[in-house]
Each structure stands twice: as structure tokens, then as C-alpha cells.
N, CA and C atoms as a LAMMPS dump frame, in Angstrom:
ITEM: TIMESTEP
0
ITEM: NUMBER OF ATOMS
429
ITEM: BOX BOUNDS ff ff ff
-5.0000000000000000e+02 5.0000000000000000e+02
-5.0000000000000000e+02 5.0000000000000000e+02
-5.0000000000000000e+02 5.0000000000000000e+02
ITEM: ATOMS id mol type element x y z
1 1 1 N -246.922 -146.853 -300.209
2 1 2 C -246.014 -147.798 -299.587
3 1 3 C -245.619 -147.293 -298.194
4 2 1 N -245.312 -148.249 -297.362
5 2 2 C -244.674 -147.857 -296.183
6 2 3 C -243.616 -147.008 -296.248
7 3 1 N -242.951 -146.342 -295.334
8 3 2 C -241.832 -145.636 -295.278
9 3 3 C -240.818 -146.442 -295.236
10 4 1 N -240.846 -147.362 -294.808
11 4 2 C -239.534 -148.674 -295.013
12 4 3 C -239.187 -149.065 -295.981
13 5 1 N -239.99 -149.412 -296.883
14 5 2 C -239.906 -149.465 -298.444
15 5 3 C -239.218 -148.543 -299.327
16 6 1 N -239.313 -147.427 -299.251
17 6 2 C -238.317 -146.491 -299.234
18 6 3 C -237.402 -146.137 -299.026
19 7 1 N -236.951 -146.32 -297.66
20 7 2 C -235.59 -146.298 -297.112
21 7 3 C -234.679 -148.072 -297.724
22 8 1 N -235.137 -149.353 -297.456
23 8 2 C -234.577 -149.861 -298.534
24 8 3 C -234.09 -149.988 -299.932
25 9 1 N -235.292 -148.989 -300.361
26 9 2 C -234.914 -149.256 -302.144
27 9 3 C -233.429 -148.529 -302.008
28 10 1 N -233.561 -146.873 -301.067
29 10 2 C -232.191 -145.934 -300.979
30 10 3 C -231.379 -146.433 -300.674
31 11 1 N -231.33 -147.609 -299.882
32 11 2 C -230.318 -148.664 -298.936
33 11 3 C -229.147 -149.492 -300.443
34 12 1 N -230.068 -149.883 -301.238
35 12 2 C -229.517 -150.325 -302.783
36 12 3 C -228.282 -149.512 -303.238
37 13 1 N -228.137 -148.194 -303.003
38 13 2 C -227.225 -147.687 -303.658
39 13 3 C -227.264 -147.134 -304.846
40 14 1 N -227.758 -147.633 -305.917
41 14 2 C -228.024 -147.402 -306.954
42 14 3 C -229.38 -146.392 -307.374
43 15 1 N -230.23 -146.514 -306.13
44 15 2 C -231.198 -146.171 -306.397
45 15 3 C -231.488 -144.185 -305.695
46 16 1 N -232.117 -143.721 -306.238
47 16 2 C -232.768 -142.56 -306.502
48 16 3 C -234.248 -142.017 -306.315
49 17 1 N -234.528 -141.422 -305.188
50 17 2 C -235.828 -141.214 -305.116
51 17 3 C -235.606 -139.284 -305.554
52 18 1 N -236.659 -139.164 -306.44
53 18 2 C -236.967 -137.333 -307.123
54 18 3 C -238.037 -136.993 -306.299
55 19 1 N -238.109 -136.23 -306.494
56 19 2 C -239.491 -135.377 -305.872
57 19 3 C -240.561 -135.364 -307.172
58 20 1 N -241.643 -135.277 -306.594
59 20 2 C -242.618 -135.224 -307.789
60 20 3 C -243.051 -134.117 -308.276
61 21 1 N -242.3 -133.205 -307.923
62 21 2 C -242.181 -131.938 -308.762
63 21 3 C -241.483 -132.098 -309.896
64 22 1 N -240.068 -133.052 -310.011
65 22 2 C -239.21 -133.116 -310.884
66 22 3 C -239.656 -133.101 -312.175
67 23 1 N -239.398 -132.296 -313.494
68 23 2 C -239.881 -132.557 -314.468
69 23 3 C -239.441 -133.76 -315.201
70 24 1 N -240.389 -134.601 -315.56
71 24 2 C -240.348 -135.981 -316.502
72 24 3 C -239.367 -135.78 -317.632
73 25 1 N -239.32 -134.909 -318.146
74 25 2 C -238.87 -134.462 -319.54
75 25 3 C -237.523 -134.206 -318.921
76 26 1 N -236.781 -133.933 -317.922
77 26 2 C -235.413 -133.913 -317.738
78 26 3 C -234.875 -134.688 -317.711
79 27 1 N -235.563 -135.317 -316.404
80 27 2 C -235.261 -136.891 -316.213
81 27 3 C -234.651 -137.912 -317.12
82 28 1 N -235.654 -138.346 -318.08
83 28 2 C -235.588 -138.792 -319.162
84 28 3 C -234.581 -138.114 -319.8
85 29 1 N -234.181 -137.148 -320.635
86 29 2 C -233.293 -136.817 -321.293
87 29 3 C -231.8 -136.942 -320.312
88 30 1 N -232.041 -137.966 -319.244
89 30 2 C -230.61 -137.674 -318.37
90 30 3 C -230.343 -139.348 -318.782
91 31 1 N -231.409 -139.542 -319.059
92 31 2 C -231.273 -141.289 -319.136
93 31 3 C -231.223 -142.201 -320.849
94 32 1 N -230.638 -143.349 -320.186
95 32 2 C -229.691 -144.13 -321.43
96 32 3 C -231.044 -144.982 -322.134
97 33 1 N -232.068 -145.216 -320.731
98 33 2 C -233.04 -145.629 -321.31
99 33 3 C -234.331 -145.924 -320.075
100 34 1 N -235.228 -145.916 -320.451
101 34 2 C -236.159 -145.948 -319.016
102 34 3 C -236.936 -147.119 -318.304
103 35 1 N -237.129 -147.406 -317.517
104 35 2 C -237.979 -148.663 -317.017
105 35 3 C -239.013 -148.031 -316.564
106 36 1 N -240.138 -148.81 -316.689
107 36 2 C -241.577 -148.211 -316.054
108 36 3 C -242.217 -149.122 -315.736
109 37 1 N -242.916 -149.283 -315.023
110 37 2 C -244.449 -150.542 -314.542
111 37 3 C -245.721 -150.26 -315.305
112 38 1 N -245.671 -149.007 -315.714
113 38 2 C -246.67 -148.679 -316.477
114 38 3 C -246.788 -146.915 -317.14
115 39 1 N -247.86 -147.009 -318.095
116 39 2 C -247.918 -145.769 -318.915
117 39 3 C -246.952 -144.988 -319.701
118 40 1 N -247.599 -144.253 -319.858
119 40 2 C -246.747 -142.745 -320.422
120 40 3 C -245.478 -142.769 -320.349
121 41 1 N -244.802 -142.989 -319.335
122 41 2 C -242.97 -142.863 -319.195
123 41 3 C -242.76 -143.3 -320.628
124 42 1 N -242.883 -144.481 -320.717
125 42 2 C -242.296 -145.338 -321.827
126 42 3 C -242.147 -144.9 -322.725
127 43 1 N -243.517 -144.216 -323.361
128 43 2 C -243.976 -143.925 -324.761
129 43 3 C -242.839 -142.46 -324.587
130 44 1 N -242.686 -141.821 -323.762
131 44 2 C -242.517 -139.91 -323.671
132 44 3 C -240.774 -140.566 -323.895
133 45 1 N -240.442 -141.639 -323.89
134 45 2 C -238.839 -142.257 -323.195
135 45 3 C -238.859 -142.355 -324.66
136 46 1 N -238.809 -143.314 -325.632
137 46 2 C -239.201 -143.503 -327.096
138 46 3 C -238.931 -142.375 -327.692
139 47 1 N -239.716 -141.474 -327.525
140 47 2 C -240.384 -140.182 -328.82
141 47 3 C -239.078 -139.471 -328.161
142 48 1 N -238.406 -139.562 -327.397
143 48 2 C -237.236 -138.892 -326.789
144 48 3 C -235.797 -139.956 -327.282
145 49 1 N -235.864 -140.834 -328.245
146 49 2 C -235.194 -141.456 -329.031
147 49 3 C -234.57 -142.357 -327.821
148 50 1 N -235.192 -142.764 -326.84
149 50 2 C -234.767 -143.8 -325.474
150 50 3 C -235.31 -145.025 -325.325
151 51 1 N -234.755 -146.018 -325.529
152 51 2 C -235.668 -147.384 -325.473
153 51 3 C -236.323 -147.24 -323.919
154 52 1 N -237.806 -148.471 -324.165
155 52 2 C -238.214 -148.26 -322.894
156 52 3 C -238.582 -149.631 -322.153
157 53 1 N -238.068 -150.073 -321.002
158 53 2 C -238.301 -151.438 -320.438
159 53 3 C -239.502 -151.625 -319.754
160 54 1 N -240.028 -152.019 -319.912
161 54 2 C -241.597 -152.276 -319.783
162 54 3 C -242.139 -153.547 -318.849
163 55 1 N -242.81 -153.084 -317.497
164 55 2 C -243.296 -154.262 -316.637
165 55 3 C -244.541 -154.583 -316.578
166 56 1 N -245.488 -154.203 -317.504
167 56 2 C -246.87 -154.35 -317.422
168 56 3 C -247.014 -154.668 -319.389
169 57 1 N -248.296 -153.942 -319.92
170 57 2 C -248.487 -154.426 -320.879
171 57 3 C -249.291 -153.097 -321.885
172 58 1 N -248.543 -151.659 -321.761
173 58 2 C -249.252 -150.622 -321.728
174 58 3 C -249.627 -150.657 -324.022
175 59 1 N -250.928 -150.062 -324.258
176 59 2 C -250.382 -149.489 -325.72
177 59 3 C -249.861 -149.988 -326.308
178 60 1 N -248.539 -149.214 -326.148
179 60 2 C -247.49 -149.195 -327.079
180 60 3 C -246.4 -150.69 -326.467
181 61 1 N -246.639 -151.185 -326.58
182 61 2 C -245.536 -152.775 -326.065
183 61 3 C -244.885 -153.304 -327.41
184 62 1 N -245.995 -153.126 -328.398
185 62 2 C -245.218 -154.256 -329.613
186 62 3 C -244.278 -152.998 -330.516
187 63 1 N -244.305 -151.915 -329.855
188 63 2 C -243.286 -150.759 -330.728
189 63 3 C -242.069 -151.054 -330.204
190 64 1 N -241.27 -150.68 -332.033
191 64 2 C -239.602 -150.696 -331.721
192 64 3 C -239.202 -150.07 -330.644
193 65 1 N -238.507 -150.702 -329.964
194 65 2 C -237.665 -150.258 -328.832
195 65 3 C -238.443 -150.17 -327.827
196 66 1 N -239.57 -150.614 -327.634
197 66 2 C -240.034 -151.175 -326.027
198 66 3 C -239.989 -152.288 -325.692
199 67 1 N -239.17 -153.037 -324.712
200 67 2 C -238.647 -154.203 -324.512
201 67 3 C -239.13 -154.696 -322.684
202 68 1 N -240.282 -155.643 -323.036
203 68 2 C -240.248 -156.142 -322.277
204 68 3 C -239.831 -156.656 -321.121
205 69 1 N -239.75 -156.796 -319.825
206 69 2 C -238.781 -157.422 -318.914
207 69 3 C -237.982 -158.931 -319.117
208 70 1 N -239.425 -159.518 -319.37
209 70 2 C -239.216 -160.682 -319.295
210 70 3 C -238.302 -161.085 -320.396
211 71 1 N -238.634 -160.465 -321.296
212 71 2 C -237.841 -160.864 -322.847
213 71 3 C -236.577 -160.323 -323.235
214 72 1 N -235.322 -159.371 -321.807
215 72 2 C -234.777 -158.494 -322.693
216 72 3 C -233.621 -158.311 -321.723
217 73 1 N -232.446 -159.274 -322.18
218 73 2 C -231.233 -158.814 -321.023
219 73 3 C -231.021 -157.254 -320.589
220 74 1 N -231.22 -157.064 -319.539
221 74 2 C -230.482 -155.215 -319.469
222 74 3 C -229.415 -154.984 -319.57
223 75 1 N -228.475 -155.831 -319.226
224 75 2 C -226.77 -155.624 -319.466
225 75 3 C -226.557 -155.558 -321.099
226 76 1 N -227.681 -156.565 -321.669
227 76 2 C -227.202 -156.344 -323.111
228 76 3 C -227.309 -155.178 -323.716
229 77 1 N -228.963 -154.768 -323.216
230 77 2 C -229.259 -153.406 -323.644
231 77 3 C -229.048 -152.095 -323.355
232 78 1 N -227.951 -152.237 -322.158
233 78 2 C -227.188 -150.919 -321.36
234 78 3 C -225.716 -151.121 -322.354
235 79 1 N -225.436 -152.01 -322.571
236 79 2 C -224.537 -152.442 -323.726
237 79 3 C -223.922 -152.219 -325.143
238 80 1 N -225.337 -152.768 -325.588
239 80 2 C -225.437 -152.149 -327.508
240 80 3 C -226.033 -151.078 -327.114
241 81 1 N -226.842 -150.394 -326.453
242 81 2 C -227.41 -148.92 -326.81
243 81 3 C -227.703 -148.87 -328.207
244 82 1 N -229.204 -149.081 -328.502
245 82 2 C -229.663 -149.719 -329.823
246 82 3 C -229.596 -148.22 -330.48
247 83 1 N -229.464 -147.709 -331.782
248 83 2 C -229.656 -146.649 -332.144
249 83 3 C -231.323 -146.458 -332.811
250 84 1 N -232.001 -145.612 -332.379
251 84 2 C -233.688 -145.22 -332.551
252 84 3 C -233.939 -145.039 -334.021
253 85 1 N -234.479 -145.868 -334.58
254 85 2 C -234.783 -145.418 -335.802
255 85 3 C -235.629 -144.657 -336.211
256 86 1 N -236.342 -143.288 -335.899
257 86 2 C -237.593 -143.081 -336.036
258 86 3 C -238.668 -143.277 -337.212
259 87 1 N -238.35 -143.773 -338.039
260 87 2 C -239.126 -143.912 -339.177
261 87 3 C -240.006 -145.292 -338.562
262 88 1 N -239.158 -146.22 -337.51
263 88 2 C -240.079 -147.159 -337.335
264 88 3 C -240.616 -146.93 -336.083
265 89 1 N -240.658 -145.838 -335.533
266 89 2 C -241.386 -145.269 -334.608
267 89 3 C -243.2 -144.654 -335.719
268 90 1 N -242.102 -143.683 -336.07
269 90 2 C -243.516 -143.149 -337.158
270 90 3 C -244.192 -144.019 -337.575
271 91 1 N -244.272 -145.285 -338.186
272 91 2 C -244.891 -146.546 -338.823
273 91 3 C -245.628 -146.873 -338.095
274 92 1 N -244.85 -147.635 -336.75
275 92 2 C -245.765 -147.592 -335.661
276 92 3 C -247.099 -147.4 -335.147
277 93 1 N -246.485 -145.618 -335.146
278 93 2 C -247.789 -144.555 -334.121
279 93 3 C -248.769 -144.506 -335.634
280 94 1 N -247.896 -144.65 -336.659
281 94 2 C -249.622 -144.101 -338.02
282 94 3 C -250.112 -145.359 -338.112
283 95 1 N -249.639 -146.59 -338
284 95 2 C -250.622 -147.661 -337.864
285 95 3 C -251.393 -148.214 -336.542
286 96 1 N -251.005 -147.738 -335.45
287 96 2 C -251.641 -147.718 -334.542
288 96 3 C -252.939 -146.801 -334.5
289 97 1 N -252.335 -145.433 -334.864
290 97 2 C -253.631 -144.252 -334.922
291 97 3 C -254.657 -145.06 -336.126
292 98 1 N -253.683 -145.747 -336.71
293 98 2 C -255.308 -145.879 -338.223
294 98 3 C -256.156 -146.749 -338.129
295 99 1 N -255.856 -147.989 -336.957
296 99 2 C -256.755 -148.977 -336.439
297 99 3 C -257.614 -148.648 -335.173
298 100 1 N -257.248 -147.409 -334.591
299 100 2 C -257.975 -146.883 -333.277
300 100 3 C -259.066 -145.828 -334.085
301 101 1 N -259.946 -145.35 -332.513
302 101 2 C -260.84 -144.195 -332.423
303 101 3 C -260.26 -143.654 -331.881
304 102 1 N -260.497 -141.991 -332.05
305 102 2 C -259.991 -140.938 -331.248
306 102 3 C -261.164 -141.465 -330.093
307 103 1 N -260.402 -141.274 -329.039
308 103 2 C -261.726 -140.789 -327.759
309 103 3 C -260.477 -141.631 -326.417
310 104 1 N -260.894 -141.132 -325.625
311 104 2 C -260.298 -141.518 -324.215
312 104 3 C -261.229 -141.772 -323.228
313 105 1 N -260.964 -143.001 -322.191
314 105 2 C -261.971 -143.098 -320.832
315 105 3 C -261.215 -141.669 -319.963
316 106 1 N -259.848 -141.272 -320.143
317 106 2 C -259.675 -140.383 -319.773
318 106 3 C -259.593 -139.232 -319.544
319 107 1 N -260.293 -137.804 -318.866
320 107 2 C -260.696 -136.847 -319.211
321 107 3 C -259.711 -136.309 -319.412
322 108 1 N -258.249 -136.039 -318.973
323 108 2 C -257.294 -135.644 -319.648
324 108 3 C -256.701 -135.119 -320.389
325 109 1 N -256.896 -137.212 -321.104
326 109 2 C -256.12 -137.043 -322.451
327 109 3 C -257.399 -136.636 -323.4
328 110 1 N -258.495 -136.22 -323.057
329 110 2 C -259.541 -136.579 -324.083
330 110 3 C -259.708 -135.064 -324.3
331 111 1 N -259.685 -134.109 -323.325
332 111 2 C -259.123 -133.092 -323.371
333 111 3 C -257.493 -132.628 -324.257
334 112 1 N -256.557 -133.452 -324.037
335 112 2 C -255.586 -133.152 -324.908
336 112 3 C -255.764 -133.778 -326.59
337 113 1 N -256.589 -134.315 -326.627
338 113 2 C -256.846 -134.521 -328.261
339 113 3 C -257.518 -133.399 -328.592
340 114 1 N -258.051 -132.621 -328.625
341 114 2 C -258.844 -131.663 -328.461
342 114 3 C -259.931 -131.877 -329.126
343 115 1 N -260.845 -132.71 -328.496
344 115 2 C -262.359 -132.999 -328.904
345 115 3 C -262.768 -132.33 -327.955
346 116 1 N -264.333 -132.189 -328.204
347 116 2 C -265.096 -132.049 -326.885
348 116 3 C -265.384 -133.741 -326.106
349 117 1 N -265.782 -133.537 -325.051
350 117 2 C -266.839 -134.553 -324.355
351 117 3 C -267.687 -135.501 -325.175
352 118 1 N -268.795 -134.234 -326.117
353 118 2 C -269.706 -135.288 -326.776
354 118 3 C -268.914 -135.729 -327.245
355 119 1 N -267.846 -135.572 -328.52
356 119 2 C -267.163 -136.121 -329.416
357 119 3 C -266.563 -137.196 -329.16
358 120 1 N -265.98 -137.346 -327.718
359 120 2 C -265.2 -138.483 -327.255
360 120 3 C -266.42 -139.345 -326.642
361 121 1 N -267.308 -139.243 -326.258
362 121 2 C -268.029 -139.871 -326.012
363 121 3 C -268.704 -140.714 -327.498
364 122 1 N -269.132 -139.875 -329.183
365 122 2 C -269.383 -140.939 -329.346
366 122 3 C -268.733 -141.427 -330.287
367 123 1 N -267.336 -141.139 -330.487
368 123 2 C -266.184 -141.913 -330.877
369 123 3 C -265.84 -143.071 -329.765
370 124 1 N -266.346 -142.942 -328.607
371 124 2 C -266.22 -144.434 -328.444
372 124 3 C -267.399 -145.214 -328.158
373 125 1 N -268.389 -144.591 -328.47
374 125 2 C -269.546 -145.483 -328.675
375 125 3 C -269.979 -145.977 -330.231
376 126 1 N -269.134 -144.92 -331.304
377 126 2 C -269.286 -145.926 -332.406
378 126 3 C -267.99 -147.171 -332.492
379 127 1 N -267.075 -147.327 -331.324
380 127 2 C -265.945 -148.067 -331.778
381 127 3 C -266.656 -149.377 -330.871
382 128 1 N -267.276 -149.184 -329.874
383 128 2 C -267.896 -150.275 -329.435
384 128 3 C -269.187 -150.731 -330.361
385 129 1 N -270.132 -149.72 -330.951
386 129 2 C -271.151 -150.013 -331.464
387 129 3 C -270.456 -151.213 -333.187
388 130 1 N -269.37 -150.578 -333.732
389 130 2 C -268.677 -151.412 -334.215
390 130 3 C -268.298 -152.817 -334.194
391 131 1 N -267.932 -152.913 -332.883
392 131 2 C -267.168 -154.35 -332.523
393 131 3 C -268.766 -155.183 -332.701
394 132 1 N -269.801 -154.965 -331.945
395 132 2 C -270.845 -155.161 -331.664
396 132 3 C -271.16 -156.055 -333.136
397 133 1 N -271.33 -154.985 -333.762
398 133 2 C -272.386 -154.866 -335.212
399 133 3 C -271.484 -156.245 -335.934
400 134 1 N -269.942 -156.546 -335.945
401 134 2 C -268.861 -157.164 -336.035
402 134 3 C -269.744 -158.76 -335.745
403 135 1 N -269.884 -158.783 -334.076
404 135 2 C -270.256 -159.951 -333.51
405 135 3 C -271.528 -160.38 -334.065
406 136 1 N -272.349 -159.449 -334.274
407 136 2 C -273.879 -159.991 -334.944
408 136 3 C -274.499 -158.954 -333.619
409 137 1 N -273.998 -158.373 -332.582
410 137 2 C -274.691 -158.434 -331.442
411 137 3 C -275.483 -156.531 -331.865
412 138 1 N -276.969 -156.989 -331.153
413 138 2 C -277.777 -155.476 -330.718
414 138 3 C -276.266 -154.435 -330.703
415 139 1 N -276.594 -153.444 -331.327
416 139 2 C -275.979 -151.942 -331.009
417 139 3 C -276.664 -151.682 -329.388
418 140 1 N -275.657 -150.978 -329.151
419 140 2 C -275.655 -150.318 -327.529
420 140 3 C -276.32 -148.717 -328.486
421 141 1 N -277.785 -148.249 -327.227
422 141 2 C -278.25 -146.935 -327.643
423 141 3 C -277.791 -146.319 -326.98
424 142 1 N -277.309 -145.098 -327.355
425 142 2 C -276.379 -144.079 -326.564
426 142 3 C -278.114 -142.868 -326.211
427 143 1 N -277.787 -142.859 -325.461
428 143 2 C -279.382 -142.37 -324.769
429 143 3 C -279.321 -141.12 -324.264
């Protein structure tokens, strides 16, 4: 973004620019609850017993306590301060994990699951070769 863009958002009053050194994990534990445009914040905001307001459409969207923009007064929810249930967090993440493949497009996280490469590679070539076999359609040869 421009540098102007910046100096307005600070112009708000309300608002806060960190350095990107700042650790995420403080942050968050300073907060009532988090907004993000996307990724990780949300989910790390959650598992940190913090609802998370959500402007895109990441993962985790249909889990307790991630609340949409469009769908979700903030005054209400700076308000009730919902209390985290984690059991329906846990429900959640084990029915999410039990309908997925391990594997990531990201080297990363594909690295933090701790597979190798091949492994993530053909955990997601049997989850596509799957969908495939599903449609009627040719398997993709992993070559």
C-alpha cells in the first residue's frame, strides 16, 4: 500500500500499526477477539479461546466462533463476549481432519505436518485421484 494509506488508517484513532516482528501469539492473547481478511490469525485466535471475525472465506469459516462479517453485529459480539466451548472446537477440527488428506500446496505447512515431500505429494494426488475415480473421470498418472 501507499504510505498514505497508512497514515490514514493511524489518523482513525483507534487504530494500531505493530511491527512485524511483533509476536502473533501476544497480540492475540491481548485481544477480546480478532478480525482478519484472511488465514491463520483466525484459526491461532480460536485455539486461543478468541472468537474470530472473518473477511474472506478461509478453512475453518463454518467453526464455532468464527463469525463472518457480513453475518455478525460487532457491538453485539464485543458485548456478549461468547464463552469458547472447546469441545465444539475439538468436534470441529476431528471432523474436519477425518474428511481431509494430510498434504499441503504449501511447503511450510507440509513441512509442519511432518511428512516428507513424496508423502505430501501423493496424499494429494490420491485425494484428487479420488474425486476423479468419484466423477467416472481417467485417474491423473503421477509420473
Amino acid at each position: 500500500m501507499y504510505i498514505g494509506y497508512y497514515k490514514d488508517l493511524i489518523r482513525l484513532g483507534n487504530i494500531v500499526l505493530l511491527d512485524m516482528s511483533v509476536n502473533n501469539d501476544d497480540i492475540i492473547n491481548q485481544c477480546e477477539f480478532v478480525a482478519t481478511a484472511t488465514g491463520q490469525t483466525g484459526w491461532e485466535a480460536i485455539l486461543k479461546d478468541k472468537p474470530a471475525v472473518i473477511f474472506s472465506h478461509p478453512w475453518y469459516e463454518k467453526c464455532p466462533y468464527a463469525y463472518h462479517i457480513d453475518d455478525i453485529d460487532i457491538m453485539k459480539l464485543i458485548s456478549n463476549k461468547p464463552q469458547i466451548d472447546r469441545k465444539e472446537i475439538d468436534k470441529y477440527y476431528s471432523q474436519y481432519l477425518a474428511s481431509t488428506f494430510p498434504g499441503s500446496t504449501n511447503l511450510v505447512v507440509a513441512h509442519a505436518l511432518g511428512i516428507s515431500m513424496e508423502e505430501n505429494i501423493q496424499s494429494i494426488s490420491s485425494s484428487i485421484n479420488l474425486k476423479l475415480d468419484e466423477w467416472g473421470i481417467d485417474k491423473y498418472i503421477d509420473q
